[in-house]
C-alpha positions as CSV (number, residue, x, y, z in Angstrom):
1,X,-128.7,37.0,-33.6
2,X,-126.8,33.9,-34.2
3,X,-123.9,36.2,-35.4
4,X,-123.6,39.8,-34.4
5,X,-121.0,41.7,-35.9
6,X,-120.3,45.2,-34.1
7,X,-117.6,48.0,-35.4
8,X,-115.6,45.8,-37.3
9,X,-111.7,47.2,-38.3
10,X,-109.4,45.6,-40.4
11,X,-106.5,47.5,-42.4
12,X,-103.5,45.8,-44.3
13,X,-99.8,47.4,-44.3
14,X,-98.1,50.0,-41.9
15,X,-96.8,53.6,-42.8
16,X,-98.1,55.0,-45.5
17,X,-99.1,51.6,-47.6
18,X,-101.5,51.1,-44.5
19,X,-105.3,50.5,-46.2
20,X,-108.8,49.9,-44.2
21,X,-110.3,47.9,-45.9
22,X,-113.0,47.3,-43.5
23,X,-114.4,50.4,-42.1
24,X,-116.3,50.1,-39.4
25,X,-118.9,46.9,-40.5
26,X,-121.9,46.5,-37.9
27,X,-124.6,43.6,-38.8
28,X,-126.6,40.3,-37.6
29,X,-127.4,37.4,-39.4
30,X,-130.1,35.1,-37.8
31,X,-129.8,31.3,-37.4
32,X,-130.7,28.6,-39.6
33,X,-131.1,31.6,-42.7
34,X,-128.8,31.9,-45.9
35,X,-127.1,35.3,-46.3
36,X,-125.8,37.0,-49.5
37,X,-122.6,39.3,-48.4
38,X,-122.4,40.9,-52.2
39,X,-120.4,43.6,-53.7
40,X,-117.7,44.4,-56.2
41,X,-114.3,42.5,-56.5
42,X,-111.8,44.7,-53.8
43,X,-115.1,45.8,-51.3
44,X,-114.0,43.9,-49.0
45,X,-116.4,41.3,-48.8
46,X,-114.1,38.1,-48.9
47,X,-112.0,40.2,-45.8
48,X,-115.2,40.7,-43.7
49,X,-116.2,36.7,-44.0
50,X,-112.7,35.5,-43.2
51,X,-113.1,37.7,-39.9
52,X,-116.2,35.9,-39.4
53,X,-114.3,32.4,-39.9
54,X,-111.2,33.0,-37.5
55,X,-108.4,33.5,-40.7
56,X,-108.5,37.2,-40.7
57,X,-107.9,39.4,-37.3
58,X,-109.2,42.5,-37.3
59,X,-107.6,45.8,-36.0
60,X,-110.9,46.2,-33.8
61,X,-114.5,45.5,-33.3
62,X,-116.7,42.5,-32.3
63,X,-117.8,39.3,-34.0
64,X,-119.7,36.8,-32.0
65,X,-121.2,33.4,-33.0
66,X,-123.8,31.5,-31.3
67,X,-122.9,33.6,-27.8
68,X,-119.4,33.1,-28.3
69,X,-117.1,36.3,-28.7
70,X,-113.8,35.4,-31.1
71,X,-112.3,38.4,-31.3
72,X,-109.2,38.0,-29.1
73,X,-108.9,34.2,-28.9
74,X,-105.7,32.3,-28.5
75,X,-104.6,30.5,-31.5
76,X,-105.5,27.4,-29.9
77,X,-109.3,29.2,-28.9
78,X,-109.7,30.0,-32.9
79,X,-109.0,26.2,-34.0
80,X,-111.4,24.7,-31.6
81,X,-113.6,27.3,-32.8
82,X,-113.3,26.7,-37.0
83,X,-113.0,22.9,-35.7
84,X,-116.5,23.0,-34.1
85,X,-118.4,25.4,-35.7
86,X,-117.9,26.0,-39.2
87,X,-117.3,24.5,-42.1
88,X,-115.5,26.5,-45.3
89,X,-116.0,26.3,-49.0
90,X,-113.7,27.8,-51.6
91,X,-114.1,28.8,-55.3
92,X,-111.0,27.1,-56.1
93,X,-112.1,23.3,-53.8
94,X,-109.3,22.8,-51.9
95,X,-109.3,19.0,-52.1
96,X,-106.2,16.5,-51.6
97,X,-105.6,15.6,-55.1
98,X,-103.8,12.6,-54.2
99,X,-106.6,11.5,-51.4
100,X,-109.8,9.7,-53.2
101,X,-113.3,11.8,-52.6
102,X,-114.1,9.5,-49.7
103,X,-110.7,10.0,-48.2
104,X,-111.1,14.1,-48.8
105,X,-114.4,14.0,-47.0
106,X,-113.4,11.3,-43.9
107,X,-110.1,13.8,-43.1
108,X,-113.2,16.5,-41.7
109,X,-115.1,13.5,-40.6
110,X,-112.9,12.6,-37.7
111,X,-113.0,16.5,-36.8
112,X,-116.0,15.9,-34.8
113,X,-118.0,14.0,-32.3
114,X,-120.8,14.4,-34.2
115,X,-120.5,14.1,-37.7
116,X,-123.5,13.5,-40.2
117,X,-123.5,10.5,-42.0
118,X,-121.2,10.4,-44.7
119,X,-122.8,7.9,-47.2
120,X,-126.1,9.6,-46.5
121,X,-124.7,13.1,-47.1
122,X,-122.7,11.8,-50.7
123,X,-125.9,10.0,-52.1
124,X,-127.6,13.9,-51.1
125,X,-125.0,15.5,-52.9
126,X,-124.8,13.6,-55.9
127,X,-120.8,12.1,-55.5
128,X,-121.4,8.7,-54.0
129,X,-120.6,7.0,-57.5
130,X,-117.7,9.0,-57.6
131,X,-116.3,7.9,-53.8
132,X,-113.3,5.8,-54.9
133,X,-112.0,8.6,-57.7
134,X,-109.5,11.0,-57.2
135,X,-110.5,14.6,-57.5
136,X,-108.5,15.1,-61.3
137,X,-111.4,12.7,-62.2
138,X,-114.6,14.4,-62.0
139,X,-115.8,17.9,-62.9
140,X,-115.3,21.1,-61.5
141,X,-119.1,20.9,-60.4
142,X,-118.1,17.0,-58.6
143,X,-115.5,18.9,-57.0
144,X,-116.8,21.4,-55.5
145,X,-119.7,19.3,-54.1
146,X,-117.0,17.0,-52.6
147,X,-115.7,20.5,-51.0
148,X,-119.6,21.3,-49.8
149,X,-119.7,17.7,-48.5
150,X,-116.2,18.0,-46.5
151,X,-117.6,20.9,-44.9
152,X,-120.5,19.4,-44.0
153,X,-119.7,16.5,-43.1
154,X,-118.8,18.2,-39.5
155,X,-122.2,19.2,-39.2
156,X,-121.1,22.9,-38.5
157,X,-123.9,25.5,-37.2
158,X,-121.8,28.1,-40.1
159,X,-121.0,27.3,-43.7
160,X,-119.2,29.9,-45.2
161,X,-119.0,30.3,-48.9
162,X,-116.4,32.7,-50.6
163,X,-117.5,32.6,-54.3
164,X,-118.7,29.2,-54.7
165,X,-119.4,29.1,-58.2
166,X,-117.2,31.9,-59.4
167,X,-115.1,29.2,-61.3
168,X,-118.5,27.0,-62.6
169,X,-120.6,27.5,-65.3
170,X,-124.1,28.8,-65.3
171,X,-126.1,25.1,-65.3
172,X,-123.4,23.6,-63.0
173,X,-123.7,26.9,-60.8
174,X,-127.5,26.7,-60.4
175,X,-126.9,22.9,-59.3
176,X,-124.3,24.0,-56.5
177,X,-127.0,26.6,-55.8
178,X,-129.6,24.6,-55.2
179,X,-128.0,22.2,-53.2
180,X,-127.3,24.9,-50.7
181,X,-130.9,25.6,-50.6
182,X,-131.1,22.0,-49.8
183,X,-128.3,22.0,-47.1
184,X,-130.0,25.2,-45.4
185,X,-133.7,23.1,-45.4
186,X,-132.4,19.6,-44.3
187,X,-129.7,20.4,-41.6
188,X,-131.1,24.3,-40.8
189,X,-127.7,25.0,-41.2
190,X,-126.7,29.2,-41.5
191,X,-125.0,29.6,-44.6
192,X,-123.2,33.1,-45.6
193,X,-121.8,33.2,-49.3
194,X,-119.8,36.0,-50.8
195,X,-121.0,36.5,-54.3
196,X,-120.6,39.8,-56.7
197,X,-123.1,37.7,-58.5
198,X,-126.2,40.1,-59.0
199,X,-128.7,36.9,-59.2
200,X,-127.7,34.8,-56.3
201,X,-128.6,37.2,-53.3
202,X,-132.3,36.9,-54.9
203,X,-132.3,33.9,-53.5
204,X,-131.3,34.0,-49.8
205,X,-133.0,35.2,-46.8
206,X,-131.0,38.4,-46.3
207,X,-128.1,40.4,-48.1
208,X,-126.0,42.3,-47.3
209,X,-124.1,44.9,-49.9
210,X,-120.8,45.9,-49.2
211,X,-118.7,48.9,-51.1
212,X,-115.7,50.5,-49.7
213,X,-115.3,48.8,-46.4
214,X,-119.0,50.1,-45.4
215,X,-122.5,48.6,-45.4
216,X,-123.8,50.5,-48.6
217,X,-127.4,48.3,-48.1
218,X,-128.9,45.4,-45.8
219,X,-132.4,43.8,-45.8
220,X,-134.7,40.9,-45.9
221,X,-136.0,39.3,-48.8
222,X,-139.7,38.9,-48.6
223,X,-139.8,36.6,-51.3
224,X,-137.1,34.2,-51.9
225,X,-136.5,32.9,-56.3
226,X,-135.4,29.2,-56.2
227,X,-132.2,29.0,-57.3
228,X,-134.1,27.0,-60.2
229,X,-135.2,29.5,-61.8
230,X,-132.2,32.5,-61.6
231,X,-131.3,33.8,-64.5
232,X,-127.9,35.3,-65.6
233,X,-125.7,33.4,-63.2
C-alpha cells in the first residue's frame, strides 16, 4: 500500500476536556488511486488527513507513505517530508492575495527539483489567461484551481484535499471535480479528498466512511461515475 495507516490515536485537551477524536483508525490506500475519506462534520475526518500530511501528531499509531514511517519525525524530518511528497489543497485557497497567480504558483515551484511545467500545467487547468491577475480578480472556482495548480506544481506522489469544493457551487464544483480526475489520469498522482458530500465518493476508486473516530465502512468502487455526470453536488 502506498499509504498504510495502523492504530491511529489522536485526542485534543488534558483532564477532563481531553477528547479522542480518532479512535483507533487502521486503513491502506493504493498508489496512483483517488480516495473519498467521507463522513459528517466533527467525525474526524479532516483530523485523520492532517495526520496523514505531517500538521496533526497523533497520540499513537502508524502512518507510513511510499515506505516511509512519519510518525515520530523531527520537525525538520516532517518539512522535508510535506516539501517532497505532498501537495495540500484547502476549501478556503490559501493564496497570497498580494502575489499575482503566476507568483502564487512559482513560490511551490522552487520547492522542488523536479517540478512539472508550470505553463503546461496552467493552460491544463484553465488559469493561464488569468497568470498576471491577482487572486481578488477571478472566481472562487479560478482560485481554487490556482490552489490545485500550486500543489501540483511540485509534482507530489500525495494530493490531499480537505473539502475542495465545500465553498463552490454545484457547476463550478463538478469542474474542480473533474479536473482531479484529470490530475489522477495524467500525472497518476494519489489523491485523498475529505468530503461529507454524499455524491463525490461515487466517483473515486475507494472510500473510506468515518463516524466517531472509527472506520464505520471501507471499499472499492467497482464502477467509478465521472464527475460529469454527479448529481446533487
Amino acid at each position: 500500500m502506498f499509504v498504510q495507516v495502523t492504530d491511529l490515536v489522536k485526542s485534543y485537551g488534558e483532564g477532563d476536556s481531553r477528547t479522542q477524536v480518532l479512535r483507533g483508525i487502521s486503513t491502506g490506500i493504493r498508489e496512483g488511486t483517488m480516495c473519498a475519506i467521507k463522513g459528517p462534520s466533527g467525525s474526524g475526518k479532516s483530523t485523520f488527513l492532517n495526520c496523514i500530511g505531517g500538521l496533526e501528531t497523533p497520540d499513537s499509531g502508524s502512518i507510513v507513505i511510499d515506505g516511509q514511517e512519519i510518525v515520530g519525525l523531527s520537525p525538520a524530518a516532517l518539512s522535508e517530508y510535506r516539501r517532497d511528497k505532498l501537495g495540500f489543497v484547502f476549501q478556503f485557497y490559501n493564496l497570497v492575495t498580494d502575489l499575482t497567480i503566476r507568483e502564487n504558483i512559482e513560490v511551490c515551484r522552487f520547492l522542488t527539483p523536479r517540478p512539472l511545467d508550470m505553463e503546461a500545467l496552467m493552460k491544463t487547468l484553465g488559469i493561464y489567461e488569468h497568470r498576471d491577475k491577482f487572486p481578488s480578480q477571478l472566481s472562487g472556482g479560478q482560485q481554487q484551481r490556482t490552489a490545485i495548480a500550486r500543489a501540483l506544481v511540485k509534482n507530489p506522489a500525495l494530493l490531499l484535499c480537505d473539502e475542495p469544493t465545500g465553498a463552490l457551487d454545484s457547476q463550478t464544483s463538478r469542474g474542480i471535480l473533474t479536473l482531479l480526475e484529470e490530475v489522477n489520469r495524467l500525472y497518476g498522482t494519489t489523491i485523498l479528498i475529505v468530503t461529507h458530500n454524499n455524491a463525490i465518493p461515487q466517483m473515486t476508486h475507494r472510500v473510506i466512511e468515518i463516524r466517531d473516530g472509527q472506520i464505520s465502512r471501507e471499499y472499492d468502487n467497482d464502477v467509478l461515475i465521472p464527475a460529469a455526470q454527479l448529481q446533487d453536488l
